[in-house]
N, CA and C atoms as a LAMMPS dump frame, in Angstrom:
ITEM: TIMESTEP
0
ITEM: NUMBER OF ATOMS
411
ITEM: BOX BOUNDS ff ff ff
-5.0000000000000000e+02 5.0000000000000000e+02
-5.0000000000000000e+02 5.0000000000000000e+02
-5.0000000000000000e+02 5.0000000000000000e+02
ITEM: ATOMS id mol type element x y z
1 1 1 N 0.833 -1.181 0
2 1 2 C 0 0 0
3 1 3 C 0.877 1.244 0
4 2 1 N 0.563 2.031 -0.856
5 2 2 C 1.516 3.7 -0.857
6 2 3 C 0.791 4.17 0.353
7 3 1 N 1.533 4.93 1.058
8 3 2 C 1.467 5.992 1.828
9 3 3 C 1.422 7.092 1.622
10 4 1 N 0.813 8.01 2.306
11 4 2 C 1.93 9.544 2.254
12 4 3 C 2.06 9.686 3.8
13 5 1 N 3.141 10.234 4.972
14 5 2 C 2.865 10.443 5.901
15 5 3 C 3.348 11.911 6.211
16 6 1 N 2.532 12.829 6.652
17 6 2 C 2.712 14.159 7.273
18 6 3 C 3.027 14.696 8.07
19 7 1 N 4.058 15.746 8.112
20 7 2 C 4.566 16.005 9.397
21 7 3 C 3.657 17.364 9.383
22 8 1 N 2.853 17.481 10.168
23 8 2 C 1.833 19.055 9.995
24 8 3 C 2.632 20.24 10.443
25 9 1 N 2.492 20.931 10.66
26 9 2 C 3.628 22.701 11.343
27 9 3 C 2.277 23.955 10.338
28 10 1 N 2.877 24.963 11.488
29 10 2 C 2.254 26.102 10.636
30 10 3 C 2.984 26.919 9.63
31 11 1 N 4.404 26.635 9.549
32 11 2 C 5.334 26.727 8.646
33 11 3 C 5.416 26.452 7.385
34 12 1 N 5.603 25.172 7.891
35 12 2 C 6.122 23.713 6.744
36 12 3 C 5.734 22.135 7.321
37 13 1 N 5.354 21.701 6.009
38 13 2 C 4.69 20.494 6.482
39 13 3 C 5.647 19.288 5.559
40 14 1 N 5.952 18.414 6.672
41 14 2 C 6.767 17.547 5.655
42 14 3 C 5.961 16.425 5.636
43 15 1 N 6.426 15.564 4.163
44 15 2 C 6.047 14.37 3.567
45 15 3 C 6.891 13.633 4.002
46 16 1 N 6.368 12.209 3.678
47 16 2 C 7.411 10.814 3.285
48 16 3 C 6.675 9.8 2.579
49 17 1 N 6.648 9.338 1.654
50 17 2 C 6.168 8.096 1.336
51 17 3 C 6.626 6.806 1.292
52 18 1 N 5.573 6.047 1.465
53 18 2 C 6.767 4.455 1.351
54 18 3 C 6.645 4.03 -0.32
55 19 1 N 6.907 2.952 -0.354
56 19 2 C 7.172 1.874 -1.547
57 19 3 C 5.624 0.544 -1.596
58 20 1 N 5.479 0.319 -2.245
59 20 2 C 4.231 0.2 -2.357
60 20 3 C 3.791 -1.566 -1.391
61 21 1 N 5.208 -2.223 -1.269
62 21 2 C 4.932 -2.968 -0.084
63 21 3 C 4.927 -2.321 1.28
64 22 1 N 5.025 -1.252 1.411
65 22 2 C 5.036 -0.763 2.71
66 22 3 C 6.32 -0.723 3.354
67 23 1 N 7.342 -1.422 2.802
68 23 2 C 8.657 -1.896 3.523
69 23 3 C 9.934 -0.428 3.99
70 24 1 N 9.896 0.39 2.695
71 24 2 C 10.444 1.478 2.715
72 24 3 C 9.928 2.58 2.521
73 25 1 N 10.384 3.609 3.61
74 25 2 C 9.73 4.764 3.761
75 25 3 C 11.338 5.882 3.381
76 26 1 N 10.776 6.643 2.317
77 26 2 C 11.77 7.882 2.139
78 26 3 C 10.924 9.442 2.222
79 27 1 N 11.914 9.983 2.692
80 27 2 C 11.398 11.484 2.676
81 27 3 C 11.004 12.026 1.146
82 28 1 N 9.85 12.758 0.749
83 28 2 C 9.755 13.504 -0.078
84 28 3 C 9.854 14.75 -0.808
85 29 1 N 9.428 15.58 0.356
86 29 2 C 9.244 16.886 0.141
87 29 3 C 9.408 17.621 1.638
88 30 1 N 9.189 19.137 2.05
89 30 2 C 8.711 19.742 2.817
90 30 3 C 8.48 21.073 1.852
91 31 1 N 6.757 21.528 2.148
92 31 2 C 6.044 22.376 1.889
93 31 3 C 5.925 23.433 2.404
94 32 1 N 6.022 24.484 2.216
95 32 2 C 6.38 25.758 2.917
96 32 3 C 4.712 26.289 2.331
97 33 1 N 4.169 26.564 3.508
98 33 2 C 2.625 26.886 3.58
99 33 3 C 2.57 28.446 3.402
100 34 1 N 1.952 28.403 2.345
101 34 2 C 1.714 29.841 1.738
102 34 3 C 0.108 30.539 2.212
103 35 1 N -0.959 29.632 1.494
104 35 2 C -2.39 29.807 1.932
105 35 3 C -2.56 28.532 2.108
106 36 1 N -3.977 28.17 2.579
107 36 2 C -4.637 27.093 3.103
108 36 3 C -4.759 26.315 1.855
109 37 1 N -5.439 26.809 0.671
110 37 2 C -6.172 26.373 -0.434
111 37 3 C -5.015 26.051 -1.024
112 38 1 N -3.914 26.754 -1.335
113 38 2 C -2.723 26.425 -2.171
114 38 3 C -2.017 24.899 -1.149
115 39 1 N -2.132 24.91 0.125
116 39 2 C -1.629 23.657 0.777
117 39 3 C -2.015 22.677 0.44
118 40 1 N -3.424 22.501 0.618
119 40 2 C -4.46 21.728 0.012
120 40 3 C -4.344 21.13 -1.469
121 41 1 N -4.243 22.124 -2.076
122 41 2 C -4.084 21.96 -4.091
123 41 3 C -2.648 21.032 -3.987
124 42 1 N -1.701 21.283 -3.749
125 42 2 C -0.741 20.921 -3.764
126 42 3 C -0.453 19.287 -3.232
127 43 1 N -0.947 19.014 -1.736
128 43 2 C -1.216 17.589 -1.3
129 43 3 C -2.284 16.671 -2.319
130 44 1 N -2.955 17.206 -2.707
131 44 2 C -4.005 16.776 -3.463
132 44 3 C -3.522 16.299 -4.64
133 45 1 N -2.612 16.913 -5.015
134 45 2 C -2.131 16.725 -6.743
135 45 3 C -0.608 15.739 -6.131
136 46 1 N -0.056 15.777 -4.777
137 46 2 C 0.971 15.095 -4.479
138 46 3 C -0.143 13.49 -4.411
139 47 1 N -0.741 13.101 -3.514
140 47 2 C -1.752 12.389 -3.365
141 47 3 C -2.039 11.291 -5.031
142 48 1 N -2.627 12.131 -5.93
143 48 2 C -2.786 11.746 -7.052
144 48 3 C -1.844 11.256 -7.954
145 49 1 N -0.522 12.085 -8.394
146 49 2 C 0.582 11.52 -8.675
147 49 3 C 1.571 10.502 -8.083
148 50 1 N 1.264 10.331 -6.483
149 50 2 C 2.292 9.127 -6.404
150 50 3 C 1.375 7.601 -6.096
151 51 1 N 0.093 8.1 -6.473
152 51 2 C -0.698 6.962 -6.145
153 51 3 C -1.041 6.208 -5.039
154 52 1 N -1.297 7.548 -3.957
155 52 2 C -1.279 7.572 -2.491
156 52 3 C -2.822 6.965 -2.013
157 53 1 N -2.501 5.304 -1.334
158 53 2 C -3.678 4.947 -1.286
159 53 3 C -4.045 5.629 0.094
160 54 1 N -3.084 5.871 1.161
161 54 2 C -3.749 6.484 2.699
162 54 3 C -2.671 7.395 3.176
163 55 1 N -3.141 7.851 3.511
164 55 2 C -2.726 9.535 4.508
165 55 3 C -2.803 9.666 5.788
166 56 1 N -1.53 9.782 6.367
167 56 2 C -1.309 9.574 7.881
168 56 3 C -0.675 11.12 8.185
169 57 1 N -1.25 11.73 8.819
170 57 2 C -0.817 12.908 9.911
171 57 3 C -0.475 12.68 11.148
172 58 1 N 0.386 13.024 11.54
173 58 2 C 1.559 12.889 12.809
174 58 3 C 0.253 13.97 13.706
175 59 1 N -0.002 13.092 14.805
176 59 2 C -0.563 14.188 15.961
177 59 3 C 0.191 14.371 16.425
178 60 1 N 0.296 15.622 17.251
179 60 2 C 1.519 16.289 18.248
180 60 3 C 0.665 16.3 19.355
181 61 1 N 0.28 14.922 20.093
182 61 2 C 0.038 15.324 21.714
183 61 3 C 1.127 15.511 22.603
184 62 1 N 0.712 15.856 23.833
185 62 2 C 1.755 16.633 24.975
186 62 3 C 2.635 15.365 25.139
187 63 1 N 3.633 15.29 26.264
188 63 2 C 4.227 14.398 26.67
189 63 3 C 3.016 13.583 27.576
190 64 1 N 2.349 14.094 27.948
191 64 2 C 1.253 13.474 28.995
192 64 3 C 0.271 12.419 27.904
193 65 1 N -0.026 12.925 26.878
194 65 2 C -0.826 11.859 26.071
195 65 3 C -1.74 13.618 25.723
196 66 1 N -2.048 14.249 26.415
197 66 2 C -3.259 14.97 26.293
198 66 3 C -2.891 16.115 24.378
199 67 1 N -4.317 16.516 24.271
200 67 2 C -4.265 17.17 23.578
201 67 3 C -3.698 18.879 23.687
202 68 1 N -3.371 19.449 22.701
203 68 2 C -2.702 20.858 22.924
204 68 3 C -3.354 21.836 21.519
205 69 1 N -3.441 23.286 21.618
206 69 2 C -3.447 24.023 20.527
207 69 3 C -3.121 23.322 19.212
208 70 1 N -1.932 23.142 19.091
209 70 2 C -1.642 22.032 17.924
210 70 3 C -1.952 21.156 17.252
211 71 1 N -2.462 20.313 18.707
212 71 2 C -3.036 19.058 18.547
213 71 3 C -4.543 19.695 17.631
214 72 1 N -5.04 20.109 18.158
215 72 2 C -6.612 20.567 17.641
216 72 3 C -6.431 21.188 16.084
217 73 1 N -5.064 22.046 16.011
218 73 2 C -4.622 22.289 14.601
219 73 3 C -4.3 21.031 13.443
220 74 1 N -3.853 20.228 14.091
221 74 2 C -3.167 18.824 12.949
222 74 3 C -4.751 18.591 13.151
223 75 1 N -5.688 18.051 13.756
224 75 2 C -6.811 17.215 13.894
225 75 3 C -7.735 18.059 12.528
226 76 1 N -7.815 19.211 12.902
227 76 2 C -8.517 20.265 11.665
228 76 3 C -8.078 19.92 11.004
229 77 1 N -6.777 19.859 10.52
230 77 2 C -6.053 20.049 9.294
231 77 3 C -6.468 18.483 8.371
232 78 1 N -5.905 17.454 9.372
233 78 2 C -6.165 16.562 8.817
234 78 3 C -7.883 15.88 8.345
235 79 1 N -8.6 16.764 9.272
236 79 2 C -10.553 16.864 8.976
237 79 3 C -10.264 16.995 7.12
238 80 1 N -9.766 18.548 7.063
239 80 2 C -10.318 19.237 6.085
240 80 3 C -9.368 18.796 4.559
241 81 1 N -8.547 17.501 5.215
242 81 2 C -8.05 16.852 3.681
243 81 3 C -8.916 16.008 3.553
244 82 1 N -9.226 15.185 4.431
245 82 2 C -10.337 14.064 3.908
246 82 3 C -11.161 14.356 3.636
247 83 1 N -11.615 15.721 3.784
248 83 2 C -13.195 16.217 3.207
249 83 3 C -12.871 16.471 1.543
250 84 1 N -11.702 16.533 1.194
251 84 2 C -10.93 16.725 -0.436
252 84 3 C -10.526 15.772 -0.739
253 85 1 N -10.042 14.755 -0.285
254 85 2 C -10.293 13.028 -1.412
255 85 3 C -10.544 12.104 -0.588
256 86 1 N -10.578 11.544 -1.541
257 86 2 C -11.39 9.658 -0.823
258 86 3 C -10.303 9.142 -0.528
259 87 1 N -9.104 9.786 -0.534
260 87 2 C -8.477 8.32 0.121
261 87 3 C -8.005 8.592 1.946
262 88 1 N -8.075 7.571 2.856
263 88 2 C -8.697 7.882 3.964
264 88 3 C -7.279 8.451 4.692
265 89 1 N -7.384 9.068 5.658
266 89 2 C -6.875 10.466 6.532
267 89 3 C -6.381 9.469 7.578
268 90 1 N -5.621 9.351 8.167
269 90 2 C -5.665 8.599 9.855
270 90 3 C -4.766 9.278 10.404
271 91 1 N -4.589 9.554 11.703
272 91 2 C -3.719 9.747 12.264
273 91 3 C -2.982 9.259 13.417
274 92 1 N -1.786 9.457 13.736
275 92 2 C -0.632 8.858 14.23
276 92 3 C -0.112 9.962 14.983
277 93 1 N 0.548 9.28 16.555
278 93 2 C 0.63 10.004 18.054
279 93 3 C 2.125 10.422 16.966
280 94 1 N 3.069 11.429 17.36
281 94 2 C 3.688 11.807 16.968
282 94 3 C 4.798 12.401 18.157
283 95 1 N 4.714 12.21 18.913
284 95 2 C 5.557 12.18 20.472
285 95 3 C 6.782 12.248 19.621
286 96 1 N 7.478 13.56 20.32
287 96 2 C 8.823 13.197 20.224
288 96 3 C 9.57 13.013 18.77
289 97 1 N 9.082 12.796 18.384
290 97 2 C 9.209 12.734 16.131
291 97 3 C 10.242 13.89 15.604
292 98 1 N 10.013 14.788 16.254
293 98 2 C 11.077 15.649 15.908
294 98 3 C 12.245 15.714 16.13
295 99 1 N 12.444 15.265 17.476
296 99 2 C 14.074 14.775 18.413
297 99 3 C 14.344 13.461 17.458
298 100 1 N 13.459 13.127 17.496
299 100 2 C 14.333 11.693 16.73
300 100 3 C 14.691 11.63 15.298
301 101 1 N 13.888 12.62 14.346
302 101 2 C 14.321 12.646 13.547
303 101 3 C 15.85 13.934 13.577
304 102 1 N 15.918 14.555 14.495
305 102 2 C 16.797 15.53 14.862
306 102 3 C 18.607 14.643 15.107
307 103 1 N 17.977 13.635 15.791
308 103 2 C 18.83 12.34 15.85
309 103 3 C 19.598 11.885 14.713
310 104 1 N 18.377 10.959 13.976
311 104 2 C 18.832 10.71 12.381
312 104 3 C 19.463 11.558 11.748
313 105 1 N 19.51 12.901 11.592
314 105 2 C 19.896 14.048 10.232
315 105 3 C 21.11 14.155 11.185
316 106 1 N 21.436 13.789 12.414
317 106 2 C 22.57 14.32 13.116
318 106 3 C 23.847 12.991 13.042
319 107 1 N 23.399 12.289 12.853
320 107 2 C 24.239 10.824 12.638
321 107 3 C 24.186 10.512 11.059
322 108 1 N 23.633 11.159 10.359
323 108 2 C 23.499 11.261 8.882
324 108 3 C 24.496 12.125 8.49
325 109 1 N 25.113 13.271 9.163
326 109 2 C 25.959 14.242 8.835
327 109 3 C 25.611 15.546 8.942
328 110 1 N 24.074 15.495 8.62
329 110 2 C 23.742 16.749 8.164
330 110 3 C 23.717 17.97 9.288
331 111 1 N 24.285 19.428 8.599
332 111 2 C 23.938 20.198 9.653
333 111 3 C 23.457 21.834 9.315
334 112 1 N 23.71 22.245 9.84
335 112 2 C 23.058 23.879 9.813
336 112 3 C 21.883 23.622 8.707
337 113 1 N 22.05 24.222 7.776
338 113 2 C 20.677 24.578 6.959
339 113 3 C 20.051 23.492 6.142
340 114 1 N 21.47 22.27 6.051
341 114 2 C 20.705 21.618 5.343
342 114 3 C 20.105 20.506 6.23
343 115 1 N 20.451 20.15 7.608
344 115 2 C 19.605 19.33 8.165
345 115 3 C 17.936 20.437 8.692
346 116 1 N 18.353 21.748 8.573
347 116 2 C 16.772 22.306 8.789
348 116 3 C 15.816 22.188 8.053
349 117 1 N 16.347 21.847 6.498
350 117 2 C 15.464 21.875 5.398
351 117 3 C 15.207 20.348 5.409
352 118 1 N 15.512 19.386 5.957
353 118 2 C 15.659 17.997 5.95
354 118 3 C 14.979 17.23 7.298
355 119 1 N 14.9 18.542 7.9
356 119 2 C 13.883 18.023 9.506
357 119 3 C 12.67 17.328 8.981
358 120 1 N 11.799 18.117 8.763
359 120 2 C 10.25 17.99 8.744
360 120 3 C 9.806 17.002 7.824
361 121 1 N 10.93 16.627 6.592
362 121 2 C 10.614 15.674 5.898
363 121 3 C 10.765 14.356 6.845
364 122 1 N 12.167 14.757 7.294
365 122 2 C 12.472 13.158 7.982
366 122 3 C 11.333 12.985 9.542
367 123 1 N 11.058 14.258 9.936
368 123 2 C 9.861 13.606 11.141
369 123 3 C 8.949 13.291 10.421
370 124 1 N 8.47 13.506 9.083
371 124 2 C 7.533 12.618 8.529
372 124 3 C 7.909 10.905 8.282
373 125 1 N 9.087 10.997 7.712
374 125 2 C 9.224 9.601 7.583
375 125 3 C 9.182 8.655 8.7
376 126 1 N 9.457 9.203 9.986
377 126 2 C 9.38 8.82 11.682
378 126 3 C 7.844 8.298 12.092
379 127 1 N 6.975 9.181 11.244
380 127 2 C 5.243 9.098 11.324
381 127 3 C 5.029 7.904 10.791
382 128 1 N 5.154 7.728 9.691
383 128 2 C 4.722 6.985 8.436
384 128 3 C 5.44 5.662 8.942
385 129 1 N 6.887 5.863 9.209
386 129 2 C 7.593 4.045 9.68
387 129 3 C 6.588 3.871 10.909
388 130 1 N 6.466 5.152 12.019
389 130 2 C 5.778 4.225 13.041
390 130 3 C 4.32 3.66 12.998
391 131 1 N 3.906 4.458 12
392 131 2 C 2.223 4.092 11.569
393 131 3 C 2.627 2.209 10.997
394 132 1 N 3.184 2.063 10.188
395 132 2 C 3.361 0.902 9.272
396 132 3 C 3.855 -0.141 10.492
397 133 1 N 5.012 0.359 11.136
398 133 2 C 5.263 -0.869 11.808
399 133 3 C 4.33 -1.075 13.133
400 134 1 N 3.443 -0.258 13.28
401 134 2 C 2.034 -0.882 14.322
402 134 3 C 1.062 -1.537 14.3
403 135 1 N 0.965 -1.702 12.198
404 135 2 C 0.398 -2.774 11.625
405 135 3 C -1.092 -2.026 11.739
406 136 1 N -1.659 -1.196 11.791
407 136 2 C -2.867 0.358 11.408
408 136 3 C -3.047 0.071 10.416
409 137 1 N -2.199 -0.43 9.142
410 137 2 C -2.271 -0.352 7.879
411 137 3 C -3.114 -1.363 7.751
C-alpha cells in the first residue's frame, strides 16, 4: 500500500512516502505553507501523482498523552483533507518525532541549513515508519 505520511507545522509540512509494499519509507518533500487552499491543491495533486492509497498525519500530543493548541490544529487540518479526497486520513501520536528525527539528520551528517530543510521531511518519515510498523495499515 503507498502511503503519504505528514509532518503538519504552521510553517512547513513535511512528507514521506513508502514503496508500495510498505517496507520502505523515504522522505519527499517539505512544503512551505503559503495559503490554506494552495496547501491543500498541492497535497491533493501530491496524493494523485504518487498513487497515495492512505494519509497519515503525525498528531503532536503533549508528553502526557493529552491534547494541545496544535493538537486541535493537525486534527482540523487533517478533517479538512479528507473532506478533499477519498483516500482515507488517519492519524498517528507523533511524540517526540522531531528529536528523533533531529537524531537521524545528526548521525546522517547533516547540519546547519541543510539538516533544517531535511527536519520535517524526515519527522515525517518517523510518522509513516511508526504508523506501518504498528500494523494500522
Amino acid at each position: 500500500m503507498r502511503a503519504l505520511g505528514i509532518d503538519f507545522g504552521l510553517k512547513r509540512v513535511g512528507l514521506a512516502v513508502c514503496d508500495p509494499t510498505g517496507t520502505l519509507v523515504s522522505p519527499l518533500t517539505t512544503l512551505t505553507r503559503t495559503t490554506r487552499d494552495a496547501l491543500f491543491d498541492e497535497l491533493i495533486e501530491i496524493i494523485q501523482n504518487e498513487s497515495i492509497e492512505t494519509v497519515v498525519v503525525g498528531l503532536p500530543l503533549s508528553l502526557e498523552g493529552d491534547d494541545t493548541l496544535t493538537t486541535r490544529q493537525a486534527r482540523n487540518f487533517a478533517e479538512s483533507l479528507a473532506r478533499r479526497t477519498d483516500v482515507p486520513v488517519r492519524l498517528m501520536d507523533e511524540r517526540l518525532t522531531s528529536a528523533e528525527a533531529e537524531e537521524e539528520l545528526n548521525a546522517a551528517g547533516l547540519r546547519g541549513k541543510k539538516k533544517k530543510m531535511a527536519l520535517d521531511s524526515q519527522a515525517a518519515v518517523i510518522i509513516l515508519r511508526s504508523w506501518l510498523e504498528s500494523g494500522q495499515s
